[in-house]
N, C-alpha and C positions, 0 to 999 in steps of 0.2 A: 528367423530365430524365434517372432512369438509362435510360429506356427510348430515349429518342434519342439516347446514347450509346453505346447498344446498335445502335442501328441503325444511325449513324456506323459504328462496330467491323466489322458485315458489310458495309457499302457496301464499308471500304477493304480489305476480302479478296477483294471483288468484283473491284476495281479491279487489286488485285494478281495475281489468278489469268488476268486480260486480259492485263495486261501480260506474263506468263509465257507467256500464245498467240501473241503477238505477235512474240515472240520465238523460238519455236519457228518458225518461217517464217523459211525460207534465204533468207539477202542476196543471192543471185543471181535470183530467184524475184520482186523488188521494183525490181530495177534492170533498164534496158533496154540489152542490150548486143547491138548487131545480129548483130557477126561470131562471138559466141557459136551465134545463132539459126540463121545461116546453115548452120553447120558439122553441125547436126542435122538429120538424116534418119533415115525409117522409122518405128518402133517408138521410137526414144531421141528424137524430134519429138513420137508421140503420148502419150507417158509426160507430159515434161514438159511440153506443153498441158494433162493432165488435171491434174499437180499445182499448176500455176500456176493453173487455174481454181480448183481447190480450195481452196489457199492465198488468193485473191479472195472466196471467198465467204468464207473464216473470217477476212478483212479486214472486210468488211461485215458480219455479226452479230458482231467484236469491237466495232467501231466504233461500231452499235447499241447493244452491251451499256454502252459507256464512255460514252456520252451521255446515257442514262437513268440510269447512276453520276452520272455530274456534274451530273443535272439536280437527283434524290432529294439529294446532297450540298449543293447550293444553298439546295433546300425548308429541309434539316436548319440550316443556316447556319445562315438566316433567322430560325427555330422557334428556336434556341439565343440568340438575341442575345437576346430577351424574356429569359432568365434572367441574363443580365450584372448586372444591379443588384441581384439577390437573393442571387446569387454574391458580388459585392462587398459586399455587407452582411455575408454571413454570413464573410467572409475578413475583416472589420475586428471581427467580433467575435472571432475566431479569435484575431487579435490582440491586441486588450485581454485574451483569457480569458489568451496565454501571457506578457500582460507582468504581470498579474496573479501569475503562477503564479510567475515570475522574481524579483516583487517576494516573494511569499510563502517562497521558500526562502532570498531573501538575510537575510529575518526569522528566520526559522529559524533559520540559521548563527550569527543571535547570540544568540540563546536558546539555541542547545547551550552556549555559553560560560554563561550566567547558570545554566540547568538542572542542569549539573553541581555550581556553586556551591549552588545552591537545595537538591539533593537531601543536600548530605553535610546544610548547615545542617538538613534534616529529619531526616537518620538522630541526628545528634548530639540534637536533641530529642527526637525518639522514646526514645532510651536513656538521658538526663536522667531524662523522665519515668516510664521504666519503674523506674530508681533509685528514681527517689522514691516511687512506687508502692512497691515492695519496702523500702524504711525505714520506710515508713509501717505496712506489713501488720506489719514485724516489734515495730515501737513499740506496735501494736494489741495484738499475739501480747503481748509483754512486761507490758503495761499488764492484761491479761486475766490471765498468772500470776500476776500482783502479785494482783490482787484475790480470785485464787482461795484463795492463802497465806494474805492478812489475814482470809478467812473462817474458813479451816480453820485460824488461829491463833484468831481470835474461837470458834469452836465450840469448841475444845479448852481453852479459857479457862471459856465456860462449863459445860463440864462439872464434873460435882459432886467430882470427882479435881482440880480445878485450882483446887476455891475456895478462898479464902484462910482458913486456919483460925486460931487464935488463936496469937497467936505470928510469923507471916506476913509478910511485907512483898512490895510487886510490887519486879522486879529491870527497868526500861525493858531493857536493854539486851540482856538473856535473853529479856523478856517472859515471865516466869512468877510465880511467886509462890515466894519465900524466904526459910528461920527464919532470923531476926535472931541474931547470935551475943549473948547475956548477957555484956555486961562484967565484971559482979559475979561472973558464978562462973568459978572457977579451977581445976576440977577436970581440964582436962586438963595443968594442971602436976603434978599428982599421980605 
């Protein structure tokens, strides 16, 4: 098809470059006008006989040249209508693809509206969750000192510097161990 298209394209340069010979041949030269004729003599007689035959022949081989245009132009026709229903096929798909495509952006256009919505809803849980994430590591962290205190209260308890010796009592609220004061003795009233 591109190539008969192609060859369409030169026929009609063909055709046009005739037409531009054709043209170039003076209107006096195609018309017959006696008391013109009559009026020439000598040399200004044999000039324009030879231009007038001349312009005659480049009549005949334009004329040649445009008939064998119009004939290949015909052939081409012809050779092109075979492609009409493929063409027409391929131009109804054309258009399903852009009503398709037409339908696809009017979609679009309202998904911009939801998309927008959709993404804050995302960022806002994303940063939710990153919160909680970060409460969570910090309750871990927290939960982690605690345990590390209660040991290194538990070791320091049982070492032999914290055991309770006679006399002793555990104090919960210190968590250590301490001497009971004697009621009986009074000696720091002394």
């Amino acid at each position: 098809l591109l190539s008969l298209l192609q060859h369409t394209s030169t026929l009609s340069q063909t055709y046009n470059t005739s037409l531009a010979t054709l043209s170039s041949i003076p209107p006096s030269h195609l018309q017959l006008d006696e008391t013109a004729i009559d009026e020439l003599v000598g040399n200004e007689l044999l000039t324009t006989h030879e231009e007038v035959l001349a312009d005659l022949s480049t009549l005949k081989t334009t004329r040649a040249t445009l008939l064998e245009t119009a004939q290949a132009q015909y052939e081409l026709e012809k050779e092109v209508v075979r492609y009409l229903p493929w063409l027409k096929g391929g131009m109804k798909v054309d258009e399903d693809e852009v009503k398709f495509c037409n339908g696809l952006l009017e979609k679009l256009e309202l998904l911009k509206v939801i998309h927008a919505d959709a993404k804050a809803v995302r960022d806002k849980k994303r940063d939710d969750e990153a919160r909680q994430k970060a409460l969570e590591e910090a309750e871990a962290r927290r939960r982690e000192e605690e345990e590390e205190r209660k040991r290194s209260l538990e070791d320091a308890m049982k070492s032999k510097e914290m055991e309770a010796k006679p006399g002793m009592v555990w104090n919960k609220q210190l968590r250590e161990y301490q001497y009971l004061h004697d009621h009986t003795e009074e000696s720091w009233r002394d």
